[in-house]
N, C-alpha and C positions, 0 to 999 in steps of 0.2 A: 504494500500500500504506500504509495505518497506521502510527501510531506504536505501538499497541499489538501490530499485529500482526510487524512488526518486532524489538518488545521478546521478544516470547513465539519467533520463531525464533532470535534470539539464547539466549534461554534454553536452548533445546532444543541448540542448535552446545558452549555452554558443558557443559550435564551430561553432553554426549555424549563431550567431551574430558577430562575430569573421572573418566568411567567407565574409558575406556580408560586413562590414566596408572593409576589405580588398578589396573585391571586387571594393565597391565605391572610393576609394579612387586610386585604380589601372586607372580606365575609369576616372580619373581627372588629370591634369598635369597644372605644371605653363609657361607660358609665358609672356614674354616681348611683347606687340602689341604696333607698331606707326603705327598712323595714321597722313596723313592730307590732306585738302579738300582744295580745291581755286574755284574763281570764273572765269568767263572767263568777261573780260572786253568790251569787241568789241560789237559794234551794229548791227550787220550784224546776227549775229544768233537770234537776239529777232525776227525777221519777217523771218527765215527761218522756224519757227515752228510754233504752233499755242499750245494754252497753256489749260488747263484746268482751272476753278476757283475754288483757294482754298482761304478762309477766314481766317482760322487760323488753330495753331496746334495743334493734338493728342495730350491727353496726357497718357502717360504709367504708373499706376500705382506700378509699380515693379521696374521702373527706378530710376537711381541713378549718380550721378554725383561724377567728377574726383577730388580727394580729394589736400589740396594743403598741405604740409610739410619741413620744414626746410630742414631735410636730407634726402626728397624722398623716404620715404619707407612707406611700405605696402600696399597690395593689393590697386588697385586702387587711385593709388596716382602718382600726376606727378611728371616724372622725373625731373632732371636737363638738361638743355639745351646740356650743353657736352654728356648726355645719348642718343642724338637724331642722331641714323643712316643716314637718308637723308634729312643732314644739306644744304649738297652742292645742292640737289635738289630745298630746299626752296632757297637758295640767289639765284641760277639760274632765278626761278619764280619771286622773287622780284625785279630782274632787269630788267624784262620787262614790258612792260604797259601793256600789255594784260591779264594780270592775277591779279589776288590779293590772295595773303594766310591767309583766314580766321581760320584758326584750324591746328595747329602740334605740338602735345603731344605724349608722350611715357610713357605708364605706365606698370606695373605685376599684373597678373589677372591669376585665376584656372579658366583653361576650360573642360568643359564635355561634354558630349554628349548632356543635354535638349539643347534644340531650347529657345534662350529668358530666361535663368536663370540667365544670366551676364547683363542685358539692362544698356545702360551709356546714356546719354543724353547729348552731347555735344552742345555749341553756339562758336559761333563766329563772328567777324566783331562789327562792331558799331550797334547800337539800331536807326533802324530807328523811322519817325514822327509817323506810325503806332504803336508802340509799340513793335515791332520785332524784332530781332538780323537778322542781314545780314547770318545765318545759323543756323538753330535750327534741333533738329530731335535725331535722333537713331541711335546705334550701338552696333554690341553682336555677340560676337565669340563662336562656339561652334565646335565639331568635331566629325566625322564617321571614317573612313578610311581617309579622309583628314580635315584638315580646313576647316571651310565654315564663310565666312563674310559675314554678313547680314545689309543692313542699310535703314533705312528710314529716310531719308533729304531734307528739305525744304532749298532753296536758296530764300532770299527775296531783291528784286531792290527797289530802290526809283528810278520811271521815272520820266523825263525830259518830256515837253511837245510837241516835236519832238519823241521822242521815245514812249510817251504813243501812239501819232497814228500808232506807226510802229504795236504794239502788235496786235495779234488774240487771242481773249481768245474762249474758246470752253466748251463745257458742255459734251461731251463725249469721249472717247478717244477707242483704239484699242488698241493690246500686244504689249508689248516691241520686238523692233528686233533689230538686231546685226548689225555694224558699224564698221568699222577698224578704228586705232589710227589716228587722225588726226596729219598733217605734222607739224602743225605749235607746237605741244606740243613734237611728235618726237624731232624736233629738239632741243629741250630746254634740254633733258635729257637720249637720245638715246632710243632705242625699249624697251617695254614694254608691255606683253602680253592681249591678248584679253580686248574690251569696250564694253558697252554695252550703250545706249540712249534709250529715248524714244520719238515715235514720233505718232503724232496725227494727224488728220484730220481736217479739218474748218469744224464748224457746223455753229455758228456766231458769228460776230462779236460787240468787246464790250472792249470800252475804258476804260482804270484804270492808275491810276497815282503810283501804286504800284503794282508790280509781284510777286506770291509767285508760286515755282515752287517745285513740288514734284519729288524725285528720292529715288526709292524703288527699292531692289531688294537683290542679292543674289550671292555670289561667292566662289564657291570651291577654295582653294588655296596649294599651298604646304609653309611649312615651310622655312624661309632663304632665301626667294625671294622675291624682292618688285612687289605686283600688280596692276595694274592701271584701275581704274573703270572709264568708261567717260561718259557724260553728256553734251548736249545742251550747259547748262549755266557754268557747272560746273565740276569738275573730283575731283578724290579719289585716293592717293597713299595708299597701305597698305603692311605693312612689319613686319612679326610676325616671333621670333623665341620663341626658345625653351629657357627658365630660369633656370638656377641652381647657388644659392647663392653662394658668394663667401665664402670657406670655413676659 
C-alpha cells in the first residue's frame, strides 16, 4: 500500500472520529436540575390506601451521590442555598404541619439521551430505628425531544401504634393511574401541572410499626417550568433549566 494511500485512510479514520465526538457531545447539554420531595404528614391517607411490603432498598450500582463544595461547582455538586429557584415554595411547605421537606438541592449535571447514565441517589429526613433515612431512592434526567425525569423513591414512617392499625399492607399491586392535584397542596403554591399516584388493592392484611412506601415512575417535562409529581405519602417539585456558565 502507498504512502499516499495510507495518508488518505488515515484521513478518513481521523474525520470519522472527529464527526462522532462532535456528534456526542452535540446530543449532551448542561443543566441546572432542582429538585425537592416532602412528605405529606396527615393520617388520613395511611388507610386510604393499602401498601405493598417493601423491606428495604435497591441498590444501583452506577449511582452516585450529590457532591458537597465550598464554592459549589462542578458537575454534581450542590449548590448554594441562594442558587435554589423554589425557595418560597419550600418556606410555604414548612409553615405548614402537613408537610415536611425532606430533600431540596440544586445542582449542574450533562444530560443525554441514555436512560440511567446520570443515576444520583438522594436521602433525606432523619434515620429512623430501622436503619432508614425518612427518603432514600433514585433520580436521573435524561432527554429525547423533551426532558424526561425518572425517579424511584422510597418514603419510610416510623408508626405510632394507632396508626400501625390504620395500615393495609398488600402483596400485590395493579398500574399506576392518574389523579388530579390535590387542593390542599394547590393551595400552598398555586397550579401545577399533571400527578400521578399509585394505588393498590387489599389483598391482606398485616400490621408493621414501620412503612416503607415505593414511588417509581417517569415524566416528560419541558425546560423553565416547575413540575409537580404526587404521591399518597408524598410529592416531587422539579425545575430544570438550561446552564450556560457565566462568562
Amino acid at each position: 500500500m502507498t504512502s499516499n494511500a495510507l495518508r488518505h485512510i488515515f484521513l478518513i479514520l481521523s474525520l470519522t472520529l472527529s464527526f462522532s465526538v462532535t456528534q456526542t457531545w452535540a446530543a449532551t447539554s448542561n443543566y441546572k436540575v432542582e429538585v425537592m420531595v416532602f412528605s405529606y404528614q396527615g393520617n388520613d391517607t395511611l388507610d386510604d390506601e393499602s401498601w405493598p411490603e417493601i423491606n428495604s432498598i435497591p441498590e444501583v450500582s452506577n449511582a452516585r451521590s450529590l457532591g458537597y463544595r465550598e464554592n459549589g461547582s462542578g458537575y454534581f455538586t450542590r449548590l448554594g442555598r441562594n442558587s435554589l429557584s423554589m425557595a418560597r415554595r419550600q418556606a410555604a411547605l414548612r409553615n405548614s404541619p402537613d408537610y415536611q421537606v425532606l430533600f431540596h438541592e440544586a445542582w449542574i449535571q450533562p444530560v443525554g439521551s441514555v436512560e440511567g447514565r446520570h443515576t444520583i441517589r438522594i436521602t433525606g429526613g432523619s434515620i429512623l430505628d430501622n436503619g432508614l433515612y425518612e427518603l432514600d431512592g433514585y433520580i436521573s434526567v435524561d432527554k429525547g425531544r423533551y426532558l424526561h425525569f425518572r425517579n424511584n423513591l422510597f418514603i419510610n414512617r416510623q408508626l405510632t401504634a394507632s396508626q400501625s392499625h390504620r395500615v393495609v399492607r398488600i402483596s400485590d399491586t395493579v398500574p399506576v393511574q392518574e389523579t388530579n392535584l390535590p387542593e390542599t397542596v394547590s393551595g400552598v403554591f398555586g397550579e401545577i401541572p399533571e400527578t400521578t399516584v399509585v394505588n393498590d388493592i387489599p389483598v391482606n392484611n398485616i400490621v408493621a410499626d414501620f412503612l416503607t412506601v415505593q414511588m417509581e415512575g417517569g415524566r416528560r417535562m419541558r425546560r423553565d417550568e416547575v413540575h409537580y409529581i404526587d404521591h399518597p405519602l408524598m410529592g416531587i417539585l422539579v425545575y430544570i433549566t438550561a446552564y450556560k456558565p457565566e462568562s
